[in-house]
N, C-alpha and C positions, 0 to 999 in steps of 0.2 A: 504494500500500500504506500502511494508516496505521500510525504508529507503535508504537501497541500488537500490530501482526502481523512489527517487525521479528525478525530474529535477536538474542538476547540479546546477544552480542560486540557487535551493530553498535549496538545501543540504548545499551550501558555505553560505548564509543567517544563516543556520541552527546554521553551527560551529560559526560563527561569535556572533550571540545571546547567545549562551555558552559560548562563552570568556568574553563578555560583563557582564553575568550574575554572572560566576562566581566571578568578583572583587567585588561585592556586599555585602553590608548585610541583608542577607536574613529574619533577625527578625526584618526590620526595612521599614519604606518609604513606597512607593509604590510596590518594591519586595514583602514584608511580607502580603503588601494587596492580591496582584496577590494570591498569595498561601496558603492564608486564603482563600479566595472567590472561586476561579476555579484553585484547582494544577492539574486535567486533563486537562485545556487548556491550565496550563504551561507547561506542559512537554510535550501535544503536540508540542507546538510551538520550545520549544529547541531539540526537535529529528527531526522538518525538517516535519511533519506531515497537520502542519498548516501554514500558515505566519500571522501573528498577523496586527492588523491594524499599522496604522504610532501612533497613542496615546499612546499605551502600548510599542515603541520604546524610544518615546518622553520621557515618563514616568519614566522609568528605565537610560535613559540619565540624569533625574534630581535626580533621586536616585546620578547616579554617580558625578553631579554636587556638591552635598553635601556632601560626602567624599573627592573628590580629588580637588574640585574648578571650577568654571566655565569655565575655558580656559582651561582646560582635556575634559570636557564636549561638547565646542565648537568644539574640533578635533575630537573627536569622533563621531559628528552628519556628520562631511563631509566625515568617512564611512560608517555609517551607513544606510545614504540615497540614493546612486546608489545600496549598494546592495539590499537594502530591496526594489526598485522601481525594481531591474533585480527578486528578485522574487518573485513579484507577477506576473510581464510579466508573465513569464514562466511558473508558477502556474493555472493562468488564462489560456492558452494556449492550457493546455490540453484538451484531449477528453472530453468532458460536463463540460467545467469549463464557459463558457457561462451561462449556467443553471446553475450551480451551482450557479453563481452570483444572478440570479434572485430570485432561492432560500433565499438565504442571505439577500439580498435586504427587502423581504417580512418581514423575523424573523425583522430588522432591524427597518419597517415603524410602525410596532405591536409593540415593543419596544418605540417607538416614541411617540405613541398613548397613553401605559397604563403608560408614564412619564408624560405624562400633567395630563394625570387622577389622577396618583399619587398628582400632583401640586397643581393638583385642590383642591381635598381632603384636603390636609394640610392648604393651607391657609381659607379652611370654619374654620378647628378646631381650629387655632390659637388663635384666639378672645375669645374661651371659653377656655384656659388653665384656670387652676383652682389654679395653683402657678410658681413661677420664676423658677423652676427646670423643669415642664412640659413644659413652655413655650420656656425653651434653647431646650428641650429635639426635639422638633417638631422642631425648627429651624434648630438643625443637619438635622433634616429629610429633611427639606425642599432644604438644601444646597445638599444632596444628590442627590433629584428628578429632582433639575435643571441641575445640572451637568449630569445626566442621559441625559433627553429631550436635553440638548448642544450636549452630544457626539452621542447619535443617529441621529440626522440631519446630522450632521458634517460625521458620517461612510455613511450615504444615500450619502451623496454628492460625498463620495470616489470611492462609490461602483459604482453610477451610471459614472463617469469619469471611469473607470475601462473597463465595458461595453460599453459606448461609441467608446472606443479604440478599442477594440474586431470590433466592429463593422465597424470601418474604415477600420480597417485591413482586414474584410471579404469583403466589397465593392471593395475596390481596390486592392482584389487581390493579395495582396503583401506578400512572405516570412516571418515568424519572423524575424526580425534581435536580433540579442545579442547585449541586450546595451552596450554601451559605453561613456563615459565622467558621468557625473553627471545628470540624467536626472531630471525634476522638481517632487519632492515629490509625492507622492501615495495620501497624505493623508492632508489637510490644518490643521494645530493644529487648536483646540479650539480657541475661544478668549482670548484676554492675560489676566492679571490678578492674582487674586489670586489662586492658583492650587483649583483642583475640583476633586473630588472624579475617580480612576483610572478605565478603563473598562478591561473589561476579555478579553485576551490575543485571545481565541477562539471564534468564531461565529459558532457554533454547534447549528445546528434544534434537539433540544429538546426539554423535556416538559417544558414549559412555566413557569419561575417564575416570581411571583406579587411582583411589588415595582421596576420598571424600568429597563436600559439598561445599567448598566456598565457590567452587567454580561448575555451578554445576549445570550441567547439559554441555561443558565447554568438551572440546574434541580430547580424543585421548594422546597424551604425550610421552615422550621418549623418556622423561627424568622431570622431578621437581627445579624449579628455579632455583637458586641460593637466595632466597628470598628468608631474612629474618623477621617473625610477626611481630610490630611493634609491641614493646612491654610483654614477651612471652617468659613466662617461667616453667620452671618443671612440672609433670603433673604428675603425682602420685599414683600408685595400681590402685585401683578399686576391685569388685569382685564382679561388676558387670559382664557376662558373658557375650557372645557375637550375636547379632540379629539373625535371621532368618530372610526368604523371599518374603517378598513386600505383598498383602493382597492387593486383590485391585476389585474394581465393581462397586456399586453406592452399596446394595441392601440386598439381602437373598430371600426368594420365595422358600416354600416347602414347610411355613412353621407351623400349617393345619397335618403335617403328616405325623404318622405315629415316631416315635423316641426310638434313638437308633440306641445300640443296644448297649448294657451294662459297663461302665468304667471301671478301672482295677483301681481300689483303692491305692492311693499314693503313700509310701511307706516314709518316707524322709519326715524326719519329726523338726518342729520350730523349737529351737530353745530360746533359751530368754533372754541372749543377744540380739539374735531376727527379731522380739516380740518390742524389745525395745526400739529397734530399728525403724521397725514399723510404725509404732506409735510417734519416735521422732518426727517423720516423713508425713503422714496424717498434721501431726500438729503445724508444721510446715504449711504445708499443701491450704491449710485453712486461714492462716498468717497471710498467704499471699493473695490467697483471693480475697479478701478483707481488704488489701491493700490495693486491689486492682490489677495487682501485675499479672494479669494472663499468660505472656509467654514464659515467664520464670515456670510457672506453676505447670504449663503443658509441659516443659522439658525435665523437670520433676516427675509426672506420670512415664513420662516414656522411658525416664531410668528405672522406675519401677515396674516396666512390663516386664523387663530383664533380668527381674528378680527368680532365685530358684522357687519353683512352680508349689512347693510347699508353701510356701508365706501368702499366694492367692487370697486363701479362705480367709487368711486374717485380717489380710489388706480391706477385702470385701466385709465385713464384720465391722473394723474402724472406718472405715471411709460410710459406712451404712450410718455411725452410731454421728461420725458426724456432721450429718447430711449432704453428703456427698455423692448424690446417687448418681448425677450428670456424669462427675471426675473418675467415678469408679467404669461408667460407660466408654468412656474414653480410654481408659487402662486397658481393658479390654479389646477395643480397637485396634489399642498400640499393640498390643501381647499377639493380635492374632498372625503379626509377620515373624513370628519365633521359627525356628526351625523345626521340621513337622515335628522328632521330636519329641521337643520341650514343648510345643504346640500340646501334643497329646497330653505330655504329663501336666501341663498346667490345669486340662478340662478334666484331669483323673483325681488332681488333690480337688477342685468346688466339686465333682461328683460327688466326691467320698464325703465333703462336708455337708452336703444335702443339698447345695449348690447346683442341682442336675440344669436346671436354665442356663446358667452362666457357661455350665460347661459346654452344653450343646450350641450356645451359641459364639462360644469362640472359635470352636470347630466348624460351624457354618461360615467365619467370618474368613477364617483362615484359608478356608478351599479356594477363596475366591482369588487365587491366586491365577496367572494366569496356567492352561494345559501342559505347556512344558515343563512347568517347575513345579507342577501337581506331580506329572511322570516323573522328574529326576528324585525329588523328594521319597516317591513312593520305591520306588527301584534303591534308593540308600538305603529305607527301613529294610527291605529285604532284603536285602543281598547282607544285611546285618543279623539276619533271624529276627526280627522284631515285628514278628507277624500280630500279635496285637495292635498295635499299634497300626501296622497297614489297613489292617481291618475297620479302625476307630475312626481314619483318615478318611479311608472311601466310603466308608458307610455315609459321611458327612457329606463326602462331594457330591455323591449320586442320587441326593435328594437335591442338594441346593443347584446343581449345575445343569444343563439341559442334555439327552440323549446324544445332542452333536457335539457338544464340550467333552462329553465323557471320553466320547471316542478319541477325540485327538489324541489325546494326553495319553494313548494307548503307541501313538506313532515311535517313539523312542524305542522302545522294546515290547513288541507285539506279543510274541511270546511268554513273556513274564505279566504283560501287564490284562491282554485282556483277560485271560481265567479271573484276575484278581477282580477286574472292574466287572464281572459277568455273577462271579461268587456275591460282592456288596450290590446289583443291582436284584439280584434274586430274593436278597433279605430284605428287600423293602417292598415290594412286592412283584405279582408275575407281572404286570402292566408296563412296569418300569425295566425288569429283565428283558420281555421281549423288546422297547421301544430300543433300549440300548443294543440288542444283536442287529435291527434293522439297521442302527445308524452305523453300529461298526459295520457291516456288508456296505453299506456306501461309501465306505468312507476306504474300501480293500483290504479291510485289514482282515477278514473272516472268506471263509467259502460262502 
């Protein structure tokens, strides 16, 4: 779209970010990152082509913080935030800017995913540095991967408030209105602190680069920049383990169907470090929304989906006692891109605590992944003997997914997968057994 076809809000956004940019220095700060890392998503963003998250606003305000001082800084964020909130309205507004979102969303929760994996990674190697210069060396890394995993929760949070909106607006029917006054931020900054590595101005669907989300949908590359994040220090291990595939899909049918079958109770006991832990995190979790800060508080849940799948029930329990029931939905959400899994064993500890809804429905939320990484997932559990568990997975998919999803997901390994996907459509019923043998015969996989 050229810029003379934008939406007026996102064009005045536009200029405004080039005046803004221009006072800069461009070989320094966070500027010099932006355009080391992604100058296509810079110069989309200053031609009016993109609008940039609230971070990469944020970011370039602390650029100018440090040239001019922090009360230039502070005047400058109360214009930069009614226009940058009029255009994403407007941005969003457009014909398929709905979808587009969801689009984005997706790149977003995949970004999300391969920063804890990155996280994860790094804190196994740390213990084997081999000298004090490897050891700093990995700690940048590490300050990177977390700052990643922060701001891709943090854009999920944006994006889904984004959509939300959208969504109110198509229920009730109402006109766009053109903002006015100051309306509340697009975007929750990070947590505060010490500044954290800056993300890419664009959320462009490309090809996928490895080593997290500040640049994310940016193309993938040969090697990291020697790029030091402003104010980075070491990050500690934590006990967070790696994400899972990311699902995808809004909402699943199938919840008039009978209850797929019995979970194994979870054996792992909570002692009274997790109990505490827990209770810390709850009290938190309520501190911050009291305070408003939403994106602190989402990226709070999503370190707790990662939590070992015994603590679920209790999470569930405290966050119930303190009305919590939204945050605990979201936890849930977050938990259902676990790896299948931890995936299982989270729905087997709320089975076992009477939690059978909860359970079934992380498993429904979880399938929605897309058919490949349904197959590769299911073909790890097996090829591991962990035939419960395969069983628990499909049972899930082949209610929430349609006869023609089923099939695909069989393409990787036909032989192993469809018996399996043939056995879980049998136990839901014959209707659903046969629709799934027709679609596998269309789809070549059967005689």
């Amino acid at each position: 779209m050229a810029v003379g076809q934008l939406p007026l809000r996102v064009q005045e956004f536009a200029n405004y970010l080039t005046s803004l940019h221009a006072g800069l220095d461009h070989g320094a700060g966070w500027c010099a990152v932006f355009w080391q890392r992604d100058p296509e998503g810079m110069r989309a963003c200053l031609d009016g082509r993109e609008v940039p998250p609230w971070d990469v606003v944020e970011a370039l305000l602390q650029d100018l913080a440090a040239e001019y001082g922090p009360e230039a800084a502070t005047a400058e964020e109360g214009r930069a935030r009614p226009l940058h909130a009029a255009a994403l309205l407007a941005y969003d507004t457009r014909p398929g800017g709905r979808d587009a979102l969801g689009d984005r969303l997706d790149v977003m929760l995949r970004e999300q995913r391969y920063a804890t994996e990155r996280l994860t990674e790094l804190r196994r190697l740390l213990p084997t540095a081999a000298s004090r210069e490897a050891a700093d060396a990995i700690h940048l890394d590490l300050a990177w991967a977390q700052d990643d995993r922060t701001r891709a929760a943090a854009r999920c949070a944006e994006i889904r408030r984004r959509m939300a909106e959208l969504d109110h607006r198509a229920q009730s029917d109402e006109p766009t209105p053109t903002p006015t006054g100051t309306p509340a931020p697009a975007h929750t900054p990070t947590p505060t602190g010490t500044p954290a590595p800056p993300s890419a101005p664009a959320l462009k669907q490309r090809k996928r680069r490895r080593g997290g989300a500040r640049f994310a949908g940016a193309e993938e590359e040969a090697a990291e920049p020697a790029v030091v994040p402003p104010g980075a220090v070491p990050v500690t291990a934590d006990p967070t383990p790696a994400a899972g595939p990311t699902p995808r899909g809004a909402r699943f049918a199938g919840a008039g169907e009978k209850p797929g079958p019995a979970l194994r109770p979870q054996a792992e006991v909570v002692d009274g470090a997790a109990r505490r832990e827990v209770a810390a995190m709850v009290e938190t979790l309520v501190r911050l929304r009291g305070e408003g800060r939403t994106g602190e508080a989402h990226v709070l849940l999503v370190e707790a989906a990662y939590w070992p799948a015994a603590r679920f029930p209790l999470l569930a329990a405290e966050m119930d006692r303190a009305g919590l029931g939204a945050d605990w939905a979201t936890l849930l959400w977050e938990a259902a891109s676990l790896p299948a899994g931890q995936l299982v064993a989270a729905a087997d500890a709320l089975a076992a605590a009477g939690r059978d809804a909860d359970g079934e429905r992380i498993l429904r939320q979880g399938v929605g992944r897309p058919a490949g990484e349904i197959a590769l997932a299911v073909l790890g559990l097996a090829h591991e003997g962990r035939q419960r568990e395969v069983r628990a997975l499909l049972d899930a998919y082949v209610r929430v997914r349609t006869p023609e999803e089923a099939a695909r997901s069989a393409g990787p390994e036909p032989q192993t997968l469809v018996p399996l996907l043939l056995e879980a459509a049998r136990g839901v019923s014959a209707e659903r057994h046969w629709d799934l043998v027709h679609a596998l015969r269309v789809a070549g996989l059967t005689a």
